[in-house]
Residue frames relative to the residue before (quaternion, step in Angstrom):
aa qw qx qy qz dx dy dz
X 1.0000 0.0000 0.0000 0.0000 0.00 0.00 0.00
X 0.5202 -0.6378 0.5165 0.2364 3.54 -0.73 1.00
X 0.5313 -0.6224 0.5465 0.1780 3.48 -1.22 1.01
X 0.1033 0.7666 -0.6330 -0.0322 3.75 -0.70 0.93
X 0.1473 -0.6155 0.7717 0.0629 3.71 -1.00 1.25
X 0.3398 -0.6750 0.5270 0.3887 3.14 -1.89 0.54
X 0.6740 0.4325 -0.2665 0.5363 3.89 1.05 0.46
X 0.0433 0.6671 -0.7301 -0.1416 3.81 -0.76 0.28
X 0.2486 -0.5322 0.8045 0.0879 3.12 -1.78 0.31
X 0.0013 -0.5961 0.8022 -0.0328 3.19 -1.09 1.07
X 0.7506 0.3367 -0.3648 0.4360 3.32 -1.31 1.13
X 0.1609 0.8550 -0.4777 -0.1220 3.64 -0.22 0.18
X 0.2394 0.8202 -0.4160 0.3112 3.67 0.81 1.25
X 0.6649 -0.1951 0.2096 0.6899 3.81 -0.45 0.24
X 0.8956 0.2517 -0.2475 0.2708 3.50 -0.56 -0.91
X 0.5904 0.5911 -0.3183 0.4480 3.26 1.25 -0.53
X 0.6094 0.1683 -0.2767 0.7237 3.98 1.00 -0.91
X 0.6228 0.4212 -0.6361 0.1735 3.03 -0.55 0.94
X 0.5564 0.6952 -0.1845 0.4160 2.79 1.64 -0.64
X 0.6563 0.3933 -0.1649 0.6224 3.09 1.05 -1.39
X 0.6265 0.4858 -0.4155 0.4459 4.04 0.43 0.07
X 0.4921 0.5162 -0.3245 0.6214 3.58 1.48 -0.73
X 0.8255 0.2644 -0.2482 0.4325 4.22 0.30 -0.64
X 0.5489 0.5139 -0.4555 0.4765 3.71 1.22 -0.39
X 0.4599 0.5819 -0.3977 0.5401 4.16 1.45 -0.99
X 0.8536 0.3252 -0.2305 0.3355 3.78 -0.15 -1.31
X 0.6009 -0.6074 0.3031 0.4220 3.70 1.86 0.82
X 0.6182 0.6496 -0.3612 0.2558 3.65 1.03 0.00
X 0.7414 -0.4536 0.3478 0.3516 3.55 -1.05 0.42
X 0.3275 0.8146 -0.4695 0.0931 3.86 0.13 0.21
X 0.2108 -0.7832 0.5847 0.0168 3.36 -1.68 1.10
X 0.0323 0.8784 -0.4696 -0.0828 3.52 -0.20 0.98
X 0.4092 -0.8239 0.3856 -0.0713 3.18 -0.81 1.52
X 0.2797 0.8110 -0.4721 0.2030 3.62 1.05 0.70
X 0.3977 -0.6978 0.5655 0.1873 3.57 -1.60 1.02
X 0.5564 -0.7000 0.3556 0.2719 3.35 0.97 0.08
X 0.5131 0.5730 -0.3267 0.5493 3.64 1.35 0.37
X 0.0822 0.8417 -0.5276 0.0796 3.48 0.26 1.14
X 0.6239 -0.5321 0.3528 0.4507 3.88 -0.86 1.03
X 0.8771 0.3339 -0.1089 0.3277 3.21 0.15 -1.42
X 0.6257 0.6554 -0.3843 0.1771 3.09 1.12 -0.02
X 0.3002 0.5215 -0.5795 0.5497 4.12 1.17 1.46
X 0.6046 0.3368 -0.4867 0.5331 4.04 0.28 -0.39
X 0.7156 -0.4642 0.5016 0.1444 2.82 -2.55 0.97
X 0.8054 -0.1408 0.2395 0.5237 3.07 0.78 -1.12
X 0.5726 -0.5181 0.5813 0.2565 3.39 -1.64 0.87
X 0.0795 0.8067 -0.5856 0.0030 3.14 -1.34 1.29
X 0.6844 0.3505 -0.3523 0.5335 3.43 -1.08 0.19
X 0.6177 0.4764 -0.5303 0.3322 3.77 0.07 0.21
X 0.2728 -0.8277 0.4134 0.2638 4.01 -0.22 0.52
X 0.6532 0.3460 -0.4216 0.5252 3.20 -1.27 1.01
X 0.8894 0.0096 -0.2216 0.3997 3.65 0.62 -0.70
X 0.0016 -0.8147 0.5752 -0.0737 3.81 1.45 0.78
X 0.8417 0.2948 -0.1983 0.4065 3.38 -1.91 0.48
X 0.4692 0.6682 -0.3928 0.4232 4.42 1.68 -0.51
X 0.2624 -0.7976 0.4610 0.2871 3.12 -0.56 0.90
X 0.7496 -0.4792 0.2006 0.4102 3.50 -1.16 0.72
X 0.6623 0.6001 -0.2913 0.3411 3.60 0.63 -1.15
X 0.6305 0.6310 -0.1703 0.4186 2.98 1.73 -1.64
X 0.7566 0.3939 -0.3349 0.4004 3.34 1.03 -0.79
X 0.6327 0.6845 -0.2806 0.2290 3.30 1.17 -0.73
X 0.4626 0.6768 -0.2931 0.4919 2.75 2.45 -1.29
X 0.8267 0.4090 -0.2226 0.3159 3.59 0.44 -1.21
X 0.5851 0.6114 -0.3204 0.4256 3.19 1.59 0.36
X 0.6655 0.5087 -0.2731 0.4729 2.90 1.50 -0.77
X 0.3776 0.7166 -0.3815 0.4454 3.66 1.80 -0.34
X 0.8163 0.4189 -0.2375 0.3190 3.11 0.55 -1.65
X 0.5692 0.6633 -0.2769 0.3992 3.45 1.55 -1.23
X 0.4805 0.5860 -0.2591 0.5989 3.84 1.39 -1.20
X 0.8384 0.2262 -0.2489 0.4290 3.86 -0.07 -1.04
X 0.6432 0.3851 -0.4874 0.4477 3.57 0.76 1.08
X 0.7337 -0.5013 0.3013 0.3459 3.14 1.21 -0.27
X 0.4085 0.8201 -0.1150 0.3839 2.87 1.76 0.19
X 0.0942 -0.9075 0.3725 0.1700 3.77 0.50 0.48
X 0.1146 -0.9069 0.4020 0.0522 3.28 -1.28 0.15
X 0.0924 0.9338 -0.3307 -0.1008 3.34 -0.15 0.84
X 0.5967 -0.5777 0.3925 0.3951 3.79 -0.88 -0.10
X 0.8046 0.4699 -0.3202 0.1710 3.25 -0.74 0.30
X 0.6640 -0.4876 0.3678 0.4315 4.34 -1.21 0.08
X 0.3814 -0.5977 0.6671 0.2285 3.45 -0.96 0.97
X 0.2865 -0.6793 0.6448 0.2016 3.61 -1.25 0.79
X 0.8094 -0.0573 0.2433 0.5314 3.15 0.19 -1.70
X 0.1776 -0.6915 0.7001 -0.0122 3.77 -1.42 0.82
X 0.4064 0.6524 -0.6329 0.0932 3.23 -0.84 1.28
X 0.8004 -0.4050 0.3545 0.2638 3.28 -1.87 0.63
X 0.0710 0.7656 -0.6176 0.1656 3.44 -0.75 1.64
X 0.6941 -0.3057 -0.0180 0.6515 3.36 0.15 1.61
X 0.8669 -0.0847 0.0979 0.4813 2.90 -1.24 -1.49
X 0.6067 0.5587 -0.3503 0.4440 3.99 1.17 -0.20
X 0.3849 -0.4365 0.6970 0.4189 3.22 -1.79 -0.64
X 0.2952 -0.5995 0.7306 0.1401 3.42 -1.72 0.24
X 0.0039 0.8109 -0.5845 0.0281 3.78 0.00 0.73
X 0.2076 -0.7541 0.6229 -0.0097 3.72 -0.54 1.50
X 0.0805 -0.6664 0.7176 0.1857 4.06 -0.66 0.88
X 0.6378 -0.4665 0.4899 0.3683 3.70 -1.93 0.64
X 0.6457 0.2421 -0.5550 0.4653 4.32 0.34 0.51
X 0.7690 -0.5294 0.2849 0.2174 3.70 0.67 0.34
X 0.4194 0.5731 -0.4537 0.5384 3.32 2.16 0.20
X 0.3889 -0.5942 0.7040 -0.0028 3.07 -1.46 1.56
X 0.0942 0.7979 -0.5817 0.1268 3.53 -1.44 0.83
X 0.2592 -0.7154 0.6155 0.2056 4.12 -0.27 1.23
X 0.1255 0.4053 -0.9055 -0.0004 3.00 -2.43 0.20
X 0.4371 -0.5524 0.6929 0.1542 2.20 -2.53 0.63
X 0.7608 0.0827 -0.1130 0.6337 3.78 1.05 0.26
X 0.0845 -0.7549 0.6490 0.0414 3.42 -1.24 1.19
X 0.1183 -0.7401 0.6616 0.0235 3.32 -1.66 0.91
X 0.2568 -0.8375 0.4644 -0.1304 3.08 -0.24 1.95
X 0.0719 0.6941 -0.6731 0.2448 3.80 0.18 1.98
X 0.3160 0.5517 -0.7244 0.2664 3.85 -0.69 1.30
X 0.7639 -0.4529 0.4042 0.2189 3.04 -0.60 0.78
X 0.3107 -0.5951 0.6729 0.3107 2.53 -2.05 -0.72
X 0.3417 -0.5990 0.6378 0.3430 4.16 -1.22 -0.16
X 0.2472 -0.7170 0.6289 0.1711 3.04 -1.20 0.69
X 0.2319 -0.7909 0.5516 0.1282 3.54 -0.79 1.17
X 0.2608 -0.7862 0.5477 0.1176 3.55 -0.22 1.23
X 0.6238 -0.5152 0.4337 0.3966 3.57 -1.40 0.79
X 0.3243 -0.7584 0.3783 0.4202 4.02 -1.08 0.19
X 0.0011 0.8248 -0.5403 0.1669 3.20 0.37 1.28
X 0.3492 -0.8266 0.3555 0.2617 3.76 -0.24 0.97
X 0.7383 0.3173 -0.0817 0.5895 3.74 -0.36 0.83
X 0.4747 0.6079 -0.4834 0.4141 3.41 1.60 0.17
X 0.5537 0.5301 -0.2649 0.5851 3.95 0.43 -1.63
X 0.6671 0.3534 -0.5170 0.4034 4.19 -0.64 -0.37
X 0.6499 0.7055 -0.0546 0.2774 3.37 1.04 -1.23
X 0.5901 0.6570 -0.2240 0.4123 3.22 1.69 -1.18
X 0.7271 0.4497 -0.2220 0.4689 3.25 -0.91 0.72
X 0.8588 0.1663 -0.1271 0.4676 3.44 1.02 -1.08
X 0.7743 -0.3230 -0.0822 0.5379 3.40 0.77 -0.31
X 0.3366 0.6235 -0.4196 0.5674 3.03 1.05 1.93
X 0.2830 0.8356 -0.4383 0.1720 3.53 1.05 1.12
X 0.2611 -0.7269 0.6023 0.2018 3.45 -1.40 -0.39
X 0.7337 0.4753 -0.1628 0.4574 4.04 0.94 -0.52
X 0.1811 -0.7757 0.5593 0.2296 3.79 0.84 1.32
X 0.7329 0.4253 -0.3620 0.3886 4.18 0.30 -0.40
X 0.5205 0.5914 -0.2958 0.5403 3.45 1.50 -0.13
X 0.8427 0.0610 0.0661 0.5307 3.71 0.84 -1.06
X 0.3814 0.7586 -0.4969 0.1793 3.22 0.72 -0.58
X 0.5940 0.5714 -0.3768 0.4227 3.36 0.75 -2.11
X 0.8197 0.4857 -0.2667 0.1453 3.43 0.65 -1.63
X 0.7433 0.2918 -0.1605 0.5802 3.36 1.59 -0.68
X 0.0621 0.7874 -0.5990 0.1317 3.54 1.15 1.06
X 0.8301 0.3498 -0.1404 0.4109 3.57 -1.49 -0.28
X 0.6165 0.5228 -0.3044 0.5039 3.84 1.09 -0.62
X 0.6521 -0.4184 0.5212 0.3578 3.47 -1.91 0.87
X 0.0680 0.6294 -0.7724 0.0503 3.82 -1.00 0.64
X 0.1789 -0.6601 0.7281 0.0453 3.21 -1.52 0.94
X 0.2232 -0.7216 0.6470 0.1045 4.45 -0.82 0.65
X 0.1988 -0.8179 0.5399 -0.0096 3.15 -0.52 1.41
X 0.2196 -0.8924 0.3922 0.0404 3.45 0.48 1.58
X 0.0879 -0.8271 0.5428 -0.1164 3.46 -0.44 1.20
X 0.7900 -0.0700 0.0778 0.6041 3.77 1.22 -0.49
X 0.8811 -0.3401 0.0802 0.3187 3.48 -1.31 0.25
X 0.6954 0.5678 -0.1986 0.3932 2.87 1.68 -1.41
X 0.3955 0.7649 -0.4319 0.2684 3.75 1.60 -0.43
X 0.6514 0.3988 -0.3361 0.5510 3.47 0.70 -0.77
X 0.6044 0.5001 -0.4879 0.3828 3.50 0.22 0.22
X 0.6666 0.5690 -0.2211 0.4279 3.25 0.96 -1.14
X 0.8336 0.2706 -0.2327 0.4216 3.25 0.82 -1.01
X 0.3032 0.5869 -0.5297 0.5320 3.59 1.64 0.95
X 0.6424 0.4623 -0.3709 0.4859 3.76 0.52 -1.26
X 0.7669 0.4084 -0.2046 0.4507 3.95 0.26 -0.92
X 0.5186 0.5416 -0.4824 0.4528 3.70 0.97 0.57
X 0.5175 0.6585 -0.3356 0.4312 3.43 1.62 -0.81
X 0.7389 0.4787 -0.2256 0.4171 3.74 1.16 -0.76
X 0.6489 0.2789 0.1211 0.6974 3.31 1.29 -1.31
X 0.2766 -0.6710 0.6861 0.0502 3.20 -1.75 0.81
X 0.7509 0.2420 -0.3111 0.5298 3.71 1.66 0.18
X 0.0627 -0.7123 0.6899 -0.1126 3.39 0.09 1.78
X 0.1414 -0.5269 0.8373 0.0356 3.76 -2.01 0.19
X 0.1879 -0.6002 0.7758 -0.0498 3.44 -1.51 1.27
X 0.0147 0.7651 -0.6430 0.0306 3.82 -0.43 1.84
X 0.4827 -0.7354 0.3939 0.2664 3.11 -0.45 0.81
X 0.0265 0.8412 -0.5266 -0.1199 3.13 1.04 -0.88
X 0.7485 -0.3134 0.1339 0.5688 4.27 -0.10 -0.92
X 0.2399 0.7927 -0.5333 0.1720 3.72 0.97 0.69
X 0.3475 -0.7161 0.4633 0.3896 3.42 -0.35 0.19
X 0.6774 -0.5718 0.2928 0.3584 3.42 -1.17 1.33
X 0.5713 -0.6741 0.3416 0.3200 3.13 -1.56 1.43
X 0.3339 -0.6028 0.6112 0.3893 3.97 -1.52 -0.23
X 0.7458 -0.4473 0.2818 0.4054 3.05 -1.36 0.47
X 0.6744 0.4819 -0.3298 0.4519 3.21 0.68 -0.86
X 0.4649 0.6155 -0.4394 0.4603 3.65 0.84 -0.66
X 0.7056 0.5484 -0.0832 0.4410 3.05 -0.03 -1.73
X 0.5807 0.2707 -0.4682 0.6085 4.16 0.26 -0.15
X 0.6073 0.6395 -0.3699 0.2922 3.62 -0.01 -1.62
X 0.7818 0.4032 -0.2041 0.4296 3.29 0.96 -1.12
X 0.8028 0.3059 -0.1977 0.4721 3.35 1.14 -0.70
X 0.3163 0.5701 -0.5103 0.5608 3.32 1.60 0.92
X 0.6994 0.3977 -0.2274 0.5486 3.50 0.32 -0.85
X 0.4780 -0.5859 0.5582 0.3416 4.35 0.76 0.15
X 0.5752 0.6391 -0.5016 0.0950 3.83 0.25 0.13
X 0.1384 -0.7398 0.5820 0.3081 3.69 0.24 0.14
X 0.3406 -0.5951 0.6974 0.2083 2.84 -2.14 0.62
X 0.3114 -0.7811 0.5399 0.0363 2.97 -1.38 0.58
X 0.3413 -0.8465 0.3920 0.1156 3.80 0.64 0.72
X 0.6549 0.5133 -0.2701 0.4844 3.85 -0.67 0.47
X 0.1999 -0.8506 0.3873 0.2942 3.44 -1.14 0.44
X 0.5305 -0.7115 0.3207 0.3309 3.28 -0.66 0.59
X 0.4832 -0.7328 0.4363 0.1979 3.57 -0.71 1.62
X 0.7850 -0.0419 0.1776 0.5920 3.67 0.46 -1.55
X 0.4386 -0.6459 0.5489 0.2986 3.38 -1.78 -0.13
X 0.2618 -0.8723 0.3817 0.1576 3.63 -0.52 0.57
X 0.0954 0.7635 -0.6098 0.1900 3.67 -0.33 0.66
X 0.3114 -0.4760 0.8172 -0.0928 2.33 -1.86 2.13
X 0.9284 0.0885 -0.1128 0.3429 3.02 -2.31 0.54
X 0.4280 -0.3911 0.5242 0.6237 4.15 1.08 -0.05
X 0.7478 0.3049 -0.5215 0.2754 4.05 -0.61 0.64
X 0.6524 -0.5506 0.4447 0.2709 3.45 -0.94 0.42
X 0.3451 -0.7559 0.5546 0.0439 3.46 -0.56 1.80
X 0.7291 -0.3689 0.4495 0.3609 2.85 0.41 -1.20
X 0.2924 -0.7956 0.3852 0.3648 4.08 -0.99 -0.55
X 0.3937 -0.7494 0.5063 0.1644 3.21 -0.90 0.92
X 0.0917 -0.8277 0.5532 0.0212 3.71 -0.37 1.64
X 0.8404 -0.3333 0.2479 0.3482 3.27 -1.96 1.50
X 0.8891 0.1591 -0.2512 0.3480 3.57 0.57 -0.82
X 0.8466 -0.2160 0.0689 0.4815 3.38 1.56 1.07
X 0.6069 0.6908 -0.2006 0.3379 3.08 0.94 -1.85
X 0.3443 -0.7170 0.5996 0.0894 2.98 -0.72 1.02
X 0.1146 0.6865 -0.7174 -0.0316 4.49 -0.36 0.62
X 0.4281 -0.5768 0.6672 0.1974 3.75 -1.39 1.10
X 0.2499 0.7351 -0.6213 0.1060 2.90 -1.01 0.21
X 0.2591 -0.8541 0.3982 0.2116 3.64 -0.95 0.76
X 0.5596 0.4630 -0.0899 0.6815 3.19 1.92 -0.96
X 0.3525 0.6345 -0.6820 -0.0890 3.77 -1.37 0.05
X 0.5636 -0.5439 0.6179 0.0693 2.76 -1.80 1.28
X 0.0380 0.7708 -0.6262 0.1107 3.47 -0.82 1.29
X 0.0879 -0.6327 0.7401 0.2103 4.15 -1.03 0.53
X 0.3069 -0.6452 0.6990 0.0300 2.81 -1.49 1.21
X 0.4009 -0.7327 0.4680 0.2886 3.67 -0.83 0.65
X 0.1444 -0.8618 0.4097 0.2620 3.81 -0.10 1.05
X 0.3016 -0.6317 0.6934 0.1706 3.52 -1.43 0.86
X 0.2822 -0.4924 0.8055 0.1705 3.22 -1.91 0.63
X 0.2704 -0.6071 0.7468 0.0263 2.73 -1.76 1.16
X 0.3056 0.6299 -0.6202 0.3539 3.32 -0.06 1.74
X 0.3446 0.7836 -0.4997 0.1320 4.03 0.53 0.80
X 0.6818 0.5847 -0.1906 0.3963 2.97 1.47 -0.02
X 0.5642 0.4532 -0.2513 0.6427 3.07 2.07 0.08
X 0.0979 0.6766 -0.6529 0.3261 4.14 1.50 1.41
X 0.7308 0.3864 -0.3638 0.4293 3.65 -0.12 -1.88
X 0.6629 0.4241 -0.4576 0.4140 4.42 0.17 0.21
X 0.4853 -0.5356 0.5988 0.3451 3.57 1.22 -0.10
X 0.4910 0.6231 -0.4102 0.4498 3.88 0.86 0.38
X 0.4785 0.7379 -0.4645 0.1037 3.73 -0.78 0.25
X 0.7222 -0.5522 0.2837 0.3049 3.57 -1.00 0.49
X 0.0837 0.7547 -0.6501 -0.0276 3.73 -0.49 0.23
X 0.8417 -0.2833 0.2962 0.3514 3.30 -1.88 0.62
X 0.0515 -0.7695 0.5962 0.2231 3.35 -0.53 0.54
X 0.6142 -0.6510 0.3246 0.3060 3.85 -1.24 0.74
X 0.5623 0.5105 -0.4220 0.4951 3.46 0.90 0.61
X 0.4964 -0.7851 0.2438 0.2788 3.62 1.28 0.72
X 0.4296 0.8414 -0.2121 0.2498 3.14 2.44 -0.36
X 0.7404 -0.1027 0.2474 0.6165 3.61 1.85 -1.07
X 0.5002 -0.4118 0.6267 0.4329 3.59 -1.12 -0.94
X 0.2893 0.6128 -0.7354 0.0034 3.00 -2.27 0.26
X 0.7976 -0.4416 0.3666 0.1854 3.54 -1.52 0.39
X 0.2593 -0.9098 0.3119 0.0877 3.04 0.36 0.46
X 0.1823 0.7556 -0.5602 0.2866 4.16 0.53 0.96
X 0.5927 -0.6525 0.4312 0.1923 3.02 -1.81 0.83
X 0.8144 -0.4193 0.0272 0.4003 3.61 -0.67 -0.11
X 0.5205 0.6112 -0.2761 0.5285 3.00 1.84 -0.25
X 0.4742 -0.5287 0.4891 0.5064 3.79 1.07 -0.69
X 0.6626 0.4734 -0.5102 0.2767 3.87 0.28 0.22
X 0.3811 -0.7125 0.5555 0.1963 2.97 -1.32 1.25
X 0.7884 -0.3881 0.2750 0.3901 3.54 -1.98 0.23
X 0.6323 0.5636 -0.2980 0.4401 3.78 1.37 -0.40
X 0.4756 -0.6706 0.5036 0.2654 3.79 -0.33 0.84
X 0.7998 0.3016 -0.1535 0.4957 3.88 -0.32 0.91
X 0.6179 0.4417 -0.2763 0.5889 3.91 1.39 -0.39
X 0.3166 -0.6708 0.6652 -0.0856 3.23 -1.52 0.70
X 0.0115 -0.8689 0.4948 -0.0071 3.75 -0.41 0.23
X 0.2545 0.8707 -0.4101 0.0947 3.63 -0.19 0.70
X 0.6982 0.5064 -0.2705 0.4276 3.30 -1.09 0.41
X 0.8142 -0.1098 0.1444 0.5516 4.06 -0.90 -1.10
X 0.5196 0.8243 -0.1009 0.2009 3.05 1.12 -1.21
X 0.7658 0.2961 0.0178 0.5706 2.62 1.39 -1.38
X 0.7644 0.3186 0.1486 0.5405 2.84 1.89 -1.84
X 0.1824 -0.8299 0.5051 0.1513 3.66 0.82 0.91
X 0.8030 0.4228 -0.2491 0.3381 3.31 0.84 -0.75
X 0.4267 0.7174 -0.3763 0.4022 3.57 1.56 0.41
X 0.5067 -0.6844 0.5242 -0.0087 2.95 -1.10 1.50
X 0.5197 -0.3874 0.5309 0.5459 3.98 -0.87 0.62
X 0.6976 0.4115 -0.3524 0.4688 3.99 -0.93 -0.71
X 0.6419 0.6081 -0.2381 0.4018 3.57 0.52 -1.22
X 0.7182 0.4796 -0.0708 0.4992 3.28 0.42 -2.14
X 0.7285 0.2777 -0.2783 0.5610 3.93 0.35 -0.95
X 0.5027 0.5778 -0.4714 0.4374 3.74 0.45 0.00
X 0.7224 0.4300 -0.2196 0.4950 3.50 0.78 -1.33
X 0.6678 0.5751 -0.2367 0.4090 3.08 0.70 -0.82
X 0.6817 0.2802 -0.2851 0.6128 3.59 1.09 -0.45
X 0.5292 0.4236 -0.5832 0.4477 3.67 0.64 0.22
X 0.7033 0.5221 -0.3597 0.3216 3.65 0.49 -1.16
X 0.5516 0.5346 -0.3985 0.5012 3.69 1.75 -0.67
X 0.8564 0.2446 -0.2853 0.3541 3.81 0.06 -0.27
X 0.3760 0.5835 -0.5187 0.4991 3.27 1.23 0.78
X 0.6854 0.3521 -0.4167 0.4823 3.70 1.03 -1.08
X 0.5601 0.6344 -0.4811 0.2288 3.62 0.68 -0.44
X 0.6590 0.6437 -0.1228 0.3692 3.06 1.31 -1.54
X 0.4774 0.6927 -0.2226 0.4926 3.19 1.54 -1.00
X 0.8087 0.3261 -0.0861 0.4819 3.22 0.42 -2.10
X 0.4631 0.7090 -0.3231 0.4225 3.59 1.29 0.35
X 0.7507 0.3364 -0.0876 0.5618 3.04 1.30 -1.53
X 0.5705 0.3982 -0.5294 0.4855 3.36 0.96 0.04
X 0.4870 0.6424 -0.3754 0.4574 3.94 0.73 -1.22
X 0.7459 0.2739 -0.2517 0.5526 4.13 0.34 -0.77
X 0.7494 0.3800 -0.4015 0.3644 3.77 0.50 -0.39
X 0.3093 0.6627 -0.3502 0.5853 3.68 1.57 0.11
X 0.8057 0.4263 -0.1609 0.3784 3.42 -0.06 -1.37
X 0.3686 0.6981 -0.2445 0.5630 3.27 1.78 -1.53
X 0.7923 0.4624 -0.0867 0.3886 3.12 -0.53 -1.78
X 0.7010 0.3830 -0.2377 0.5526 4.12 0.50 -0.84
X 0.6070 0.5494 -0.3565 0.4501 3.46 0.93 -0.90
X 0.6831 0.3873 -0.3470 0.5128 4.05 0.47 -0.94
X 0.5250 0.5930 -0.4898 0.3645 3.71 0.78 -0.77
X 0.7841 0.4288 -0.1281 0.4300 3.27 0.40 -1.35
X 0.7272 0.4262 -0.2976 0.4483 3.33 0.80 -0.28
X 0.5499 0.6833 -0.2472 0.4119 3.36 1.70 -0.20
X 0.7329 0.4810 -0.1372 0.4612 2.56 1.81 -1.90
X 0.4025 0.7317 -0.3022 0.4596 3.48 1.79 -0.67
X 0.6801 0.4897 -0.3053 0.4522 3.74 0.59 -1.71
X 0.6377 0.6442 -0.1992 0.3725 2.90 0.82 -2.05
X 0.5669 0.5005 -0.2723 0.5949 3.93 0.82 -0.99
X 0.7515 0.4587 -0.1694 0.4428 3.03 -0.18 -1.27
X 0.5955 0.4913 -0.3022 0.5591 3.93 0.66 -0.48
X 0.7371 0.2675 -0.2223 0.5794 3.32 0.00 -1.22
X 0.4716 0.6601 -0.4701 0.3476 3.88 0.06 0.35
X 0.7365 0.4559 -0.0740 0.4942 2.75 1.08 -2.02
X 0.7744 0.3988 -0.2593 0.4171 3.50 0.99 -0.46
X 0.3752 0.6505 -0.3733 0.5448 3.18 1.78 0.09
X 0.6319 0.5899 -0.1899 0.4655 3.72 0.69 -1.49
X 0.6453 0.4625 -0.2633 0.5481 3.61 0.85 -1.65
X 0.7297 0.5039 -0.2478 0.3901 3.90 0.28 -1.06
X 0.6578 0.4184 -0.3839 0.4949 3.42 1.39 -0.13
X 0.5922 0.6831 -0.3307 0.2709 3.22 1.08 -0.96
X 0.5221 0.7295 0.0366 0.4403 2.75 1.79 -1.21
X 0.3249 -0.8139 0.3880 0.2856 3.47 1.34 -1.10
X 0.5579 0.6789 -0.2484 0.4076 2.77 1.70 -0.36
């Protein structure tokens, strides 16, 4: 017999157990579904989130999943294949082939970050290969940073990273040439550009040299600053008529749902990266417990219109009894 929760969680990262702690708290059924490939998990540590700055990622996740377990909450391991619509439920298929129902899903997987192909970039990630000045900055404050421009938003980035450091470099690498206005911004702010694309990353001793550009040039550099294009990892939610589109910060794709996390599909939730590339741990579990008590609320109002609904039955059938009694009674009186 197929497992039926009245919640899955697909995704089990800041927003996912947070969610599903917000619904295991509100006494509900809940399955949490997590492949085990978490964004952050090449960074040292979780920042900006208060009380648990500087925790490493694993650590926090471990202590979420504690908490989710000590309400009652379940969890398992593995890749969602496919989600599709089984009456009033979801049918949720995982990629060894266990099959599992809900009656509401809340979908927190992330996103992948597709890094430029920049040899020797991707070993790098995480350590002094970043992209989020509120994520790292603190860490590589004061230190040579080089922005490896790839699209419009580079000049943003390497405004946001002058706040940390007073020796930033703007490499073009394939950005599309700068506008004038670009171009003051940058050299109001002391940043030089640097022209050319960049061939490889260098590294002595395991630390970042620097990059080595197409025509040779050696640029030092201790820090570089890469945008990674973000994917949602929502292919498995096609068979709902559900799927990612461009999000409007030109940064990637995500899912699209209103402020609560509900998406255009009757029964789906959305939270976290997913939706929001630009959510922060703090961010992501925030959303993630709003999106948990919207589904609660949901499963509230259906739970009273059910009840609603049984209540008139019975009171119909009661009258109804209670009618034909009386005319049963009247028919004797009658002789009849």
């Amino acid at each position: 017999m197929t497992e039926r929760y009245e919640v899955v969680v697909i995704g089990g990262g800041a927003a996912g157990l947070s969610g599903a702690l917000m619904l295991a708290r509100a006494r509900r059924s809940v399955l949490v579904i997590d492949g085990g490939s978490p964004r952050n998990a090449p960074a040292d540590g979780v920042h900006g989130l208060l009380a648990r700055d500087g925790m490493p990622p694993a650590e926090l996740l471990a202590r979420g999943r504690d908490e989710v377990r000590r309400y009652g909450g379940h969890l398992a391991d593995g890749e969602v294949d496919t989600v599709t619509r089984d009456g009033e439920d979801f049918t949720v298929v995982l990629a060894g082939g266990r099959r599992v129902r809900a009656g509401r899903l809340l979908v927190a997987t992330g996103l992948v970050d597709e890094l430029p192909e920049v040899p020797g970039l991707r070993e790098r990630w995480g350590r002094d290969v970043v992209h989020c000045p509120y994520c790292h900055g603190w860490e590589v404050r004061d230190r040579p940073i080089g922005v490896l421009a790839t699209g419009p938003l580079s000049v943003h980035q390497a405004l946001l990273f002058r706040q940390w450091s007073d020796d930033v470099v703007f490499l073009r690498h394939t950005a599309p040439p700068l506008g004038d206005e670009q171009a003051e911004q940058l050299a109001a702010r002391g940043v030089p550009v640097v022209e050319g694309e960049v061939a490889s990353v260098e590294v002595v001793a395991d630390r970042l040299a620097g990059v080595r550009l197409r025509d040779g040039r050696l640029v030092a550099r201790e820090v570089l600053v890469a945008g990674p294009r973000m994917v949602a990892r929502a292919g498995f939610l096609a068979a709902l008529g559900l799927r990612a589109v461009a999000h409007p910060s030109g940064a990637g794709e995500h899912v699209p749902a209103d402020p609560m996390g509900r998406t255009d599909v009757p029964g789906v939730w959305v939270a976290g990266n997913v939706t929001d590339p630009a959510a922060q741990v703090g961010a992501a579990a925030a959303a993630g417990a709003l999106a948990a008590a919207a589904i609660n609320g949901d499963l509230v109002a259906e739970e009273t219109r059910r009840a609603v609904e049984a209540r008139r039955r019975d009171v119909f059938s009661a009258e109804t009894e209670a009618r034909v009694s009386e005319l049963v009674a009247g028919d004797r009186r009658h002789g009849l």
